[in-house]
MARPA-529643 format. One record per residue (C-alpha): y, z, x; residue in one letter. Coordinates in nm, 3 decimals. Example, Ala and Ser with C-alpha at 12.3 -4.5 7.8 and 13.67 -1.06 7.14 Angstrom:
2
(pt (-0.450 0.780 1.230) 'a');
(pt (-0.106 0.714 1.367) 's');
//
This chain:
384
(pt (-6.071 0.684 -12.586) 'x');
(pt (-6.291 0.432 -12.453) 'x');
(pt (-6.626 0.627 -12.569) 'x');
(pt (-6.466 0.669 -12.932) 'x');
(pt (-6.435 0.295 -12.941) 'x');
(pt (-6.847 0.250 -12.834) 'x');
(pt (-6.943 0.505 -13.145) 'x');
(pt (-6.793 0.302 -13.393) 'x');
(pt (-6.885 -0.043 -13.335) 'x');
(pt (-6.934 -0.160 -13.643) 'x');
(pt (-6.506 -0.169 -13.724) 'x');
(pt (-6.401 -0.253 -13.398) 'x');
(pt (-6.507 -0.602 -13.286) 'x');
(pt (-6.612 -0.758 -13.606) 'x');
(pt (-6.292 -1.034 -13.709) 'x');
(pt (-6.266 -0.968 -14.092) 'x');
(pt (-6.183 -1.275 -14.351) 'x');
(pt (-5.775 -1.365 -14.369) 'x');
(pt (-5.656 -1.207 -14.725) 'x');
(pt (-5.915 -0.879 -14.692) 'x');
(pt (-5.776 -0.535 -14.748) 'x');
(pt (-5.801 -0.444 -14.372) 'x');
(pt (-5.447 -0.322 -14.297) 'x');
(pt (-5.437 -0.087 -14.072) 'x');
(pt (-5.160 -0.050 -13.803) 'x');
(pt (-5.086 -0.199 -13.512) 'x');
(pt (-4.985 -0.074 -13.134) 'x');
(pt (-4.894 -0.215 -12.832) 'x');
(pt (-5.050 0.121 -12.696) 'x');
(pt (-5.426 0.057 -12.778) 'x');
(pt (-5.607 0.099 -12.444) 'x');
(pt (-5.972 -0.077 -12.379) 'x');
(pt (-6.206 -0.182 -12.089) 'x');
(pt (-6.065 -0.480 -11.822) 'x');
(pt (-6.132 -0.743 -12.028) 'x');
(pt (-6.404 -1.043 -11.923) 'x');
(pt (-6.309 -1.327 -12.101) 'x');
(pt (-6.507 -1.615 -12.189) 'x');
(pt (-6.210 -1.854 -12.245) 'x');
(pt (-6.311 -2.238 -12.492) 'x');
(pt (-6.118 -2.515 -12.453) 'x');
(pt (-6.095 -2.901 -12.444) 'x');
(pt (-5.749 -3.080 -12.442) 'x');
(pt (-5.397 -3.053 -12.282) 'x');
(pt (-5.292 -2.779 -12.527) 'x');
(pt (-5.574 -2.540 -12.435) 'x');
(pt (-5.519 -2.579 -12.044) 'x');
(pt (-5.151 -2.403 -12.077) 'x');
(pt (-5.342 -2.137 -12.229) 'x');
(pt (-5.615 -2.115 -11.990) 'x');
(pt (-5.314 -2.137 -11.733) 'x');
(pt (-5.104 -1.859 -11.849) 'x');
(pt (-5.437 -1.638 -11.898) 'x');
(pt (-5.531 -1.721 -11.548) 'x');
(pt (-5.185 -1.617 -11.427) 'x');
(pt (-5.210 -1.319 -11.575) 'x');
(pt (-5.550 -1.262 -11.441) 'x');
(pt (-5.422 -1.290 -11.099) 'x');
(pt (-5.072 -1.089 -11.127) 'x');
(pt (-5.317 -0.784 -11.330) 'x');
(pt (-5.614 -0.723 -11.257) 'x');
(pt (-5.689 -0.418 -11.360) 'x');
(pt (-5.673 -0.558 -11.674) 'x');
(pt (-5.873 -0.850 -11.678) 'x');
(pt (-6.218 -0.844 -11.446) 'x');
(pt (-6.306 -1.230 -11.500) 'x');
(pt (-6.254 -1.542 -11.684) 'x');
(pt (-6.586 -1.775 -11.731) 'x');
(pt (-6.498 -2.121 -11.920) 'x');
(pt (-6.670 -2.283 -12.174) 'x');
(pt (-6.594 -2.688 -12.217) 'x');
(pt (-6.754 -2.977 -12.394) 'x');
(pt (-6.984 -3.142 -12.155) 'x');
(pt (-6.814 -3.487 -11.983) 'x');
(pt (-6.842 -3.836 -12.234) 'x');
(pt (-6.948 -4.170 -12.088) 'x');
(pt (-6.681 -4.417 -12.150) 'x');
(pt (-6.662 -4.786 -12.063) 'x');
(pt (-6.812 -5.116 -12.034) 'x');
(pt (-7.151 -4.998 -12.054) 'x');
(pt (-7.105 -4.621 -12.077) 'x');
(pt (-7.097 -4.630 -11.705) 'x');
(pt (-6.819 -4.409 -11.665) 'x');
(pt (-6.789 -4.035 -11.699) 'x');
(pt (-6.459 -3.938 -11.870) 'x');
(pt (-6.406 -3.544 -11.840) 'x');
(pt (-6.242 -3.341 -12.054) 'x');
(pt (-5.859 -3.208 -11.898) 'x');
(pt (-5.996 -2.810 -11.971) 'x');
(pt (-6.225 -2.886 -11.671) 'x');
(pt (-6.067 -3.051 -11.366) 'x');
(pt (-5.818 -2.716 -11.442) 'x');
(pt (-6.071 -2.465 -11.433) 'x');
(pt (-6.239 -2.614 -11.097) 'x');
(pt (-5.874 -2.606 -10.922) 'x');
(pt (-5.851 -2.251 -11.044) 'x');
(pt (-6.202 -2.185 -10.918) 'x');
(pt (-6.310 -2.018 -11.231) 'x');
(pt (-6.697 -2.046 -11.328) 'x');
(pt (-6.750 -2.355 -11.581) 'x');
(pt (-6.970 -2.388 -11.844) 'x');
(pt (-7.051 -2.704 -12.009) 'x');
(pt (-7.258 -2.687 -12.346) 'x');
(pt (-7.236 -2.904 -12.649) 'x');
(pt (-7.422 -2.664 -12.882) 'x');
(pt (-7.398 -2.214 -12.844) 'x');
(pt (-7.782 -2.231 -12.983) 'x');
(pt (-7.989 -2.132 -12.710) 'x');
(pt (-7.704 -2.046 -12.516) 'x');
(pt (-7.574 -1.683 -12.345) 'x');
(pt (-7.286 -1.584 -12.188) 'x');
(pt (-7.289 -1.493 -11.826) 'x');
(pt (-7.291 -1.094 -11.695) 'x');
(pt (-7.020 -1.064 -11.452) 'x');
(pt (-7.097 -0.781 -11.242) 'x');
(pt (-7.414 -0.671 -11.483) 'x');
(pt (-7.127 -0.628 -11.756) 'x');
(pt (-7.120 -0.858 -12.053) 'x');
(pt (-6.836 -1.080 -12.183) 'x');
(pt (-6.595 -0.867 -12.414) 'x');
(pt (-6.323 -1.105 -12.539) 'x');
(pt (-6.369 -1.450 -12.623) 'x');
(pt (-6.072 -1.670 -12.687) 'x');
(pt (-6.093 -2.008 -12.811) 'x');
(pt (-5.822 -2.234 -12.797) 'x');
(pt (-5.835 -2.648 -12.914) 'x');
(pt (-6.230 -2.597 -12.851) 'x');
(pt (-6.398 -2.797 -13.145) 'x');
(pt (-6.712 -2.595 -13.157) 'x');
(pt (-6.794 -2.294 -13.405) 'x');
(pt (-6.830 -1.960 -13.202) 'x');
(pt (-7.126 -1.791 -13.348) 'x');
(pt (-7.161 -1.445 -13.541) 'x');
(pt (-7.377 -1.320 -13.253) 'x');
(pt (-7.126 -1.427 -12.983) 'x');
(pt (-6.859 -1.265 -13.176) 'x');
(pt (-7.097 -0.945 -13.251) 'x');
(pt (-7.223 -0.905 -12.884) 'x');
(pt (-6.842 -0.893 -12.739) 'x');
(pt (-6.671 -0.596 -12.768) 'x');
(pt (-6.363 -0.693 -12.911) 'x');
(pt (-6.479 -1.035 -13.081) 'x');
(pt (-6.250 -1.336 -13.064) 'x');
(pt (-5.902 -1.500 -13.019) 'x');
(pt (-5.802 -1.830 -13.115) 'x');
(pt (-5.456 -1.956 -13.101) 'x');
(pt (-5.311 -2.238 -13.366) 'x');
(pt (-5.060 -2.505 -13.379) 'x');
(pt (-4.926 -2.361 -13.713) 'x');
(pt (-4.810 -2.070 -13.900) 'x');
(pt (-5.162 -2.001 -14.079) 'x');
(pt (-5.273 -2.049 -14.363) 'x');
(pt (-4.991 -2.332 -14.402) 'x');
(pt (-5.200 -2.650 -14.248) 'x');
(pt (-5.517 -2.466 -14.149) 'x');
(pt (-5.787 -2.739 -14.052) 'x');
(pt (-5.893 -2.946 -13.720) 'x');
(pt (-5.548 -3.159 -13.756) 'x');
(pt (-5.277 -2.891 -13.789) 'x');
(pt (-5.032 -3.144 -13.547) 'x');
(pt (-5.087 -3.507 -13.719) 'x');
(pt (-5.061 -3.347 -14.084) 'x');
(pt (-4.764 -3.188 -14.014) 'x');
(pt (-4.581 -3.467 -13.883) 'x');
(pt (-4.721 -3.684 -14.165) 'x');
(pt (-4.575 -3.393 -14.399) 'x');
(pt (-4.230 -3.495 -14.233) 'x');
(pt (-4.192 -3.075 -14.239) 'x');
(pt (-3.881 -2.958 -14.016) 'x');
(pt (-4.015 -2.644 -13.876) 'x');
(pt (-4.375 -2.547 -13.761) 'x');
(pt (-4.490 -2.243 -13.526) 'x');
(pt (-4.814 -2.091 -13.395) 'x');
(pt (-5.037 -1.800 -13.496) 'x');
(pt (-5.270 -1.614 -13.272) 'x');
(pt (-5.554 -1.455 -13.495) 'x');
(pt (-5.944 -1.327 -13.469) 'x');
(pt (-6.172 -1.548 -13.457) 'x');
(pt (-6.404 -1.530 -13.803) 'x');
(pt (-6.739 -1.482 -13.785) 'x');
(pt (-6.796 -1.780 -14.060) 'x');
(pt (-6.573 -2.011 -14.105) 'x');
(pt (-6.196 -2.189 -13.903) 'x');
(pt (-5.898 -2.027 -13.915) 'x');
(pt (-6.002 -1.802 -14.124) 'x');
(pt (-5.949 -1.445 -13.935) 'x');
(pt (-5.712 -1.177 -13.916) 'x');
(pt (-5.350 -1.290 -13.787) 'x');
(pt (-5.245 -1.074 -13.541) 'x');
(pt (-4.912 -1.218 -13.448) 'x');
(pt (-4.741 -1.530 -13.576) 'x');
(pt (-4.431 -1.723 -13.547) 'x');
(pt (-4.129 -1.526 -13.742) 'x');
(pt (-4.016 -1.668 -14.062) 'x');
(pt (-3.914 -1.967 -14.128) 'x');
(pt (-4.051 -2.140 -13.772) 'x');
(pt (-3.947 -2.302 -13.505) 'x');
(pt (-3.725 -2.651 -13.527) 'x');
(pt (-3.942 -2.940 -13.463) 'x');
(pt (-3.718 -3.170 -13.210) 'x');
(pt (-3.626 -3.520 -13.256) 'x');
(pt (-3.796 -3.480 -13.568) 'x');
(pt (-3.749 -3.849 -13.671) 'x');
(pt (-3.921 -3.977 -13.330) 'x');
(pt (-4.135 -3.695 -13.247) 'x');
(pt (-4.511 -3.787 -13.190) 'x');
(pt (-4.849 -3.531 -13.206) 'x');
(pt (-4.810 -3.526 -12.817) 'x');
(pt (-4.523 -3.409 -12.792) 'x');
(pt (-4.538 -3.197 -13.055) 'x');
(pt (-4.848 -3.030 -12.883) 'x');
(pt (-4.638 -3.040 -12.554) 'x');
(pt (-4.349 -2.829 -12.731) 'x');
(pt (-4.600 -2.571 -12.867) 'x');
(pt (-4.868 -2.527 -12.622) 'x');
(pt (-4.620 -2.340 -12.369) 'x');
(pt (-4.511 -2.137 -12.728) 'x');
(pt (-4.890 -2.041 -12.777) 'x');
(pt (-4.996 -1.970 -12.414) 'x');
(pt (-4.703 -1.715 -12.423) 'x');
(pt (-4.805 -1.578 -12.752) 'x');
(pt (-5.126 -1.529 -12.601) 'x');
(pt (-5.084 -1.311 -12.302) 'x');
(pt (-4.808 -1.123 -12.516) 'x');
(pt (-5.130 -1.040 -12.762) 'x');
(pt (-5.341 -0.951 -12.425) 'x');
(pt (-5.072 -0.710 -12.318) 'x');
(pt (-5.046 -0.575 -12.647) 'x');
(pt (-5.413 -0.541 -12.722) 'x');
(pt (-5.385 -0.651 -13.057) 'x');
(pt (-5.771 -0.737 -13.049) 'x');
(pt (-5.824 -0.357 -13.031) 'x');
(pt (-5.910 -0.215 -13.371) 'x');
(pt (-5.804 -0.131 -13.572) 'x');
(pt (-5.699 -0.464 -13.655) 'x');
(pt (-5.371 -0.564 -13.839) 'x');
(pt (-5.295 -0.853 -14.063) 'x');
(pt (-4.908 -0.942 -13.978) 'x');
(pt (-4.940 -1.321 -14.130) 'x');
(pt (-4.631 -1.460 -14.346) 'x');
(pt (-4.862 -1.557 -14.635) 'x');
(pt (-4.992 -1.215 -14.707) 'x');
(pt (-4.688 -1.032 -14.651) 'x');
(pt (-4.553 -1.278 -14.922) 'x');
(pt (-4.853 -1.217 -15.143) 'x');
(pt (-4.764 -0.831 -15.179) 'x');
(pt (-4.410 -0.938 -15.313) 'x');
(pt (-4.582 -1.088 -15.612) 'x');
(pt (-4.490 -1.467 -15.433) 'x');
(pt (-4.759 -1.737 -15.367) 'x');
(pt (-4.617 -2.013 -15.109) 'x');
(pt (-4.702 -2.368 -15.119) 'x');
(pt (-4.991 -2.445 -14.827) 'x');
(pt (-5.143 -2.741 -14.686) 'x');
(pt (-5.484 -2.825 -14.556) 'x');
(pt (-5.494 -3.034 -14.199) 'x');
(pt (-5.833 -3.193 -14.221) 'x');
(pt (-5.973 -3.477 -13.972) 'x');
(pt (-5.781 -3.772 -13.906) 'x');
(pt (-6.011 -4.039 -14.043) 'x');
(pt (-5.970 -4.436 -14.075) 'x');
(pt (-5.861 -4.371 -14.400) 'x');
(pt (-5.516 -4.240 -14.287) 'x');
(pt (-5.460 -4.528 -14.062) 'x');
(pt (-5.469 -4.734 -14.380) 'x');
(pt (-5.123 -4.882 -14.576) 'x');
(pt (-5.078 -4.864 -14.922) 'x');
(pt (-4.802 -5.058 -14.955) 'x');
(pt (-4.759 -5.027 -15.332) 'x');
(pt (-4.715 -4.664 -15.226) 'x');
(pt (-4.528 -4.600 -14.932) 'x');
(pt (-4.210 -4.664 -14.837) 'x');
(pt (-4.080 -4.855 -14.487) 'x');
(pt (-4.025 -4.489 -14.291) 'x');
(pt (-4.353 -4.325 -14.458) 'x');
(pt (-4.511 -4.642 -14.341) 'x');
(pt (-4.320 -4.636 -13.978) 'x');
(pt (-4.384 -4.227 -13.965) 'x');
(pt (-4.782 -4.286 -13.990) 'x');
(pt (-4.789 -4.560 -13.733) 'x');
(pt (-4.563 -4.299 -13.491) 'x');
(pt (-4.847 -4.044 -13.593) 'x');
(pt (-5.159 -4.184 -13.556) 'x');
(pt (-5.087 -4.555 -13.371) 'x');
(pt (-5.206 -4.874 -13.533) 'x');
(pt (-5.255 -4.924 -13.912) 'x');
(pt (-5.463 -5.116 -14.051) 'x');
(pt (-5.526 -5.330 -14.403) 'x');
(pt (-5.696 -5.602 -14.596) 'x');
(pt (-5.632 -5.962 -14.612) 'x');
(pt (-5.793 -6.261 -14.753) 'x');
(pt (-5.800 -6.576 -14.552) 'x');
(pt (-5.982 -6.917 -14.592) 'x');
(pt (-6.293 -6.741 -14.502) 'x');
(pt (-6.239 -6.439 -14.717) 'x');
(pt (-6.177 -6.112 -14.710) 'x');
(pt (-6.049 -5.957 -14.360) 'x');
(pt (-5.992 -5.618 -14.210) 'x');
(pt (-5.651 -5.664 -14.064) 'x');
(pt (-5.486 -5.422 -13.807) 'x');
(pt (-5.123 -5.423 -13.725) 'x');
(pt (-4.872 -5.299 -13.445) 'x');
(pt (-4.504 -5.297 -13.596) 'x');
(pt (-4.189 -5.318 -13.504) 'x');
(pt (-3.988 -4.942 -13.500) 'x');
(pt (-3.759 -5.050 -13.719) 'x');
(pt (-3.707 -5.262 -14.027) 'x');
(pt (-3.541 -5.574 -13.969) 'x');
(pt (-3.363 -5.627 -14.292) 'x');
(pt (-3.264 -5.329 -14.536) 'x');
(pt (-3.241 -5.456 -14.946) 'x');
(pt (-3.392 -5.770 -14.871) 'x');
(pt (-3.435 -5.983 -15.191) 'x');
(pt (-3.735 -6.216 -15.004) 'x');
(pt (-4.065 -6.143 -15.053) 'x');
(pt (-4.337 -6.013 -15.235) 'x');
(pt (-4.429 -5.624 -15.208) 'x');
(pt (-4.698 -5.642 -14.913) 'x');
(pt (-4.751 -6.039 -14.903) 'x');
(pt (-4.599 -6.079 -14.530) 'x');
(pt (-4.456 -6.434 -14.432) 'x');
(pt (-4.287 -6.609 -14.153) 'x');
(pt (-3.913 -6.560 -14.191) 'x');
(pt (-3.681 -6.773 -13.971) 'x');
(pt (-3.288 -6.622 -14.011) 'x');
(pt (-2.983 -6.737 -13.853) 'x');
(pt (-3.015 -6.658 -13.464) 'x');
(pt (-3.365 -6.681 -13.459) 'x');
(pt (-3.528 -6.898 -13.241) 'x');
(pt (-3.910 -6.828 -13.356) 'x');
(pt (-4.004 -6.691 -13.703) 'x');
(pt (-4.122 -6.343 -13.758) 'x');
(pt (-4.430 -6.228 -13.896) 'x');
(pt (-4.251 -5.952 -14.173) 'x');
(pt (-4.355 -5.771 -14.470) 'x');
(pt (-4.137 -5.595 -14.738) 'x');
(pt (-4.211 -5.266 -14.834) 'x');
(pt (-4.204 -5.091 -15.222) 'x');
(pt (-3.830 -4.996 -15.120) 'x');
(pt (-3.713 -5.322 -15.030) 'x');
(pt (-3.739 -5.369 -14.657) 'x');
(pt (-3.857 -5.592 -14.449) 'x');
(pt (-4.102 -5.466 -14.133) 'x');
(pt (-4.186 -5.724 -13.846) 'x');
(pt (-4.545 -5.719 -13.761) 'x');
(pt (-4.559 -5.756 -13.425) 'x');
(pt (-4.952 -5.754 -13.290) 'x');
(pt (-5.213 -5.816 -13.489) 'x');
(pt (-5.613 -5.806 -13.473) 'x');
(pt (-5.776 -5.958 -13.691) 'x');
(pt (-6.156 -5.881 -13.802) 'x');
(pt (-6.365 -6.065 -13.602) 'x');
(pt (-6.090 -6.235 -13.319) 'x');
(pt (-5.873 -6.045 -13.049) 'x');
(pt (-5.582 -5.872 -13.069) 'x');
(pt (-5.263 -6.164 -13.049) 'x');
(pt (-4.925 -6.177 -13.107) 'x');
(pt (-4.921 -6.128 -13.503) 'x');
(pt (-4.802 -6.500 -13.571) 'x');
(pt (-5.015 -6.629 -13.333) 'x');
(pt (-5.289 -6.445 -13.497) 'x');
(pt (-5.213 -6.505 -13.840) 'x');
(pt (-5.212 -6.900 -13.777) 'x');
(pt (-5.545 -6.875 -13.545) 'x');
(pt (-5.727 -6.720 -13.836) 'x');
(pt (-5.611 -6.889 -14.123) 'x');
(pt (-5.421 -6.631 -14.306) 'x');
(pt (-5.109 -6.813 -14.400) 'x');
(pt (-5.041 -7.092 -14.641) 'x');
(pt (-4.781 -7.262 -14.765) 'x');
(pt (-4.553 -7.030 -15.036) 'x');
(pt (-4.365 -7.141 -15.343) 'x');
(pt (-4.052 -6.945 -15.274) 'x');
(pt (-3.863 -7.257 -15.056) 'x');
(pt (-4.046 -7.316 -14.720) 'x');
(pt (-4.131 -6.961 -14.698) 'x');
(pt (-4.514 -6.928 -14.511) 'x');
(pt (-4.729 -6.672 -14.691) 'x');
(pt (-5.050 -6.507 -14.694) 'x');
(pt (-5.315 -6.590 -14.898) 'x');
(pt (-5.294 -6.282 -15.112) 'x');
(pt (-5.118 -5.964 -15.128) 'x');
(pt (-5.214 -5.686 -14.887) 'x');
(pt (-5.454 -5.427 -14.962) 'x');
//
């Protein structure tokens, strides 16, 4: 079996493009060569991964000969860039004593021979960097990757954040080849079972603990695939979304691209108090415009969990102002939102000064002025 496999090489290590006509079937019987692994990672989801692979490494080895790992090379950090901050993928792969690898590019660069036998797996997992056509070509059985989401539903570098931000209910994971071209764009070759796992404590939930609940989920996913040799050709597409194409049905499918500044920003015309609340859960601190005595300032913003006043009648859309109920001893810092709540800022930084309580920092920089709406305290102008 295993010579049949070198005289067609051409079918079986080549990933193919998700959606192609390649559907051939799949066994859990497919036998191949101990595998030696070249295993890409970065972050706390791909170390259960490298974990569970290294586990099984140990507990069968006649059916993997090595693991090598491949990891972005350490980032100064720090006053001064003094400090070297390195990468959790690492520090795991020295206690395991596996062979590490640190390159920021794959041009130039070869995998190792481990006993004068090249890689013949490679399996990516949270790694950042594009695994090359001739990486993919020279390995036997081309490339794994494993993703925080039931592909092609939120395909992209931010499958986590855009889910939450989504506010979807369910998500899963999907273990497919690594393409030759482009992200998340190979064959799936097993996939979380319609309609998904729950998401828990959905209304609190944040991207770490999200990634906590489904890295364990996709390490075991993994190592089921292993076992199963579903990297063996002939390959089979098992995703949802083409399985739903050939019933004549086209589902609904989001793209999870970078988190950039931009989605830290409010636009409080547009959201409401718990779309507002749900971003700052998801990706921390938001951040808007304000105009002060001086002019226009960049304004960032900690606030409070929860609004403290529902169908409040004070208050401009996104003007904040010092409000001073009954039981109060100091006034807040609060803005209404577009459905009529009122949010206490807590922290502020403004452009230019240090991060303060938000009153504090409101005063210090000349933000507020006196409103026409009783003794109310306003901005100078409405949030942007």
């Amino acid at each position: 079996m295993k010579l049949l496999w070198r005289r067609i090489p051409a079918p079986q290590c080549l990933p193919f493009a998700h959606g192609s006509l390649y559907h051939a079937r799949w066994s859990s019987n497919s036998t191949c060569d101990p595998l030696r692994i070249l295993f890409c990672g970065s972050d706390d989801f791909s170390v259960v991964s490298l974990k569970a692979v290294h586990k099984e490494f140990i507990e069968r080895p006649d059916t993997i000969a090595s693991i090598d790992v491949v990891c972005r090379p350490s980032k100064r950090t720090g006053r001064g860039f003094k400090k070297l901050r390195e990468g959790p993928i690492k520090g795991v792969a020295k206690e395991l004593a596996l062979p590490v690898h640190e390159i920021d590019t794959f041009t130039g660069w070869n995998p190792p021979l481990r006993g004068n036998a090249a890689i013949n797996l490679i399996i990516a997992v949270s790694f950042g960097l594009f695994v090359p056509r001739r990486l993919l070509n020279a390995a036997e059985y081309g490339g794994l990757n494993v993703h925080p989401s039931r592909l092609p539903d939120f395909r992209g570098p931010a499958p986590l954040h855009h889910t939450l931000l989504a506010n979807r209910s369910k998500t899963g994971i999907t273990l497919q080849s690594l393409h030759p071209t482009s992200f998340d764009d190979g064959i799936i070759l097993a996939q979380t079972p319609y309609p998904g796992f729950d998401i828990p404590n959905l209304e609190t939930t944040t991207v770490q603990e999200l990634q906590s609940f489904l890295a364990p989920k996709g390490a075991e996913m993994l190592v089921q695939g292993l076992r199963d040799r579903v990297f063996v050709p002939p390959l089979s597409d098992v995703g949802w979304w083409s399985n739903a194409q050939l019933n004549g049905q086209v589902p609904e499918t989001r793209y999870a691209p970078k988190i950039t500044s931009g989605d830290r920003h409010i636009d409080w015309s547009s959201f409401t108090a718990s779309q507002i609340l749900r971003r700052q859960r998801i990706l921390g601190p938001l951040w808007t415009m304000a105009t002060s005595l001086s002019g226009r300032k960049r304004v960032i913003m900690t606030l409070a969990t929860r609004p403290v006043l529902e169908n409040a009648s004070v208050g401009e859309t996104g003007l904040p102002f010092l409000w001073l109920s009954s039981g109060m001893e100091m006034p807040f810092l609060v803005v209404r939102t577009k459905d009529r709540q009122l949010l206490r800022i807590v922290r502020m930084t403004v452009e230019g000064e240090r991060s303060e309580d938000a009153v504090k920092a409101a005063m210090g920089a000349k933000l507020l002025k006196e409103g026409v709406d009783g003794q109310l305290v306003t901005f100078h102008e409405v949030l942007r």
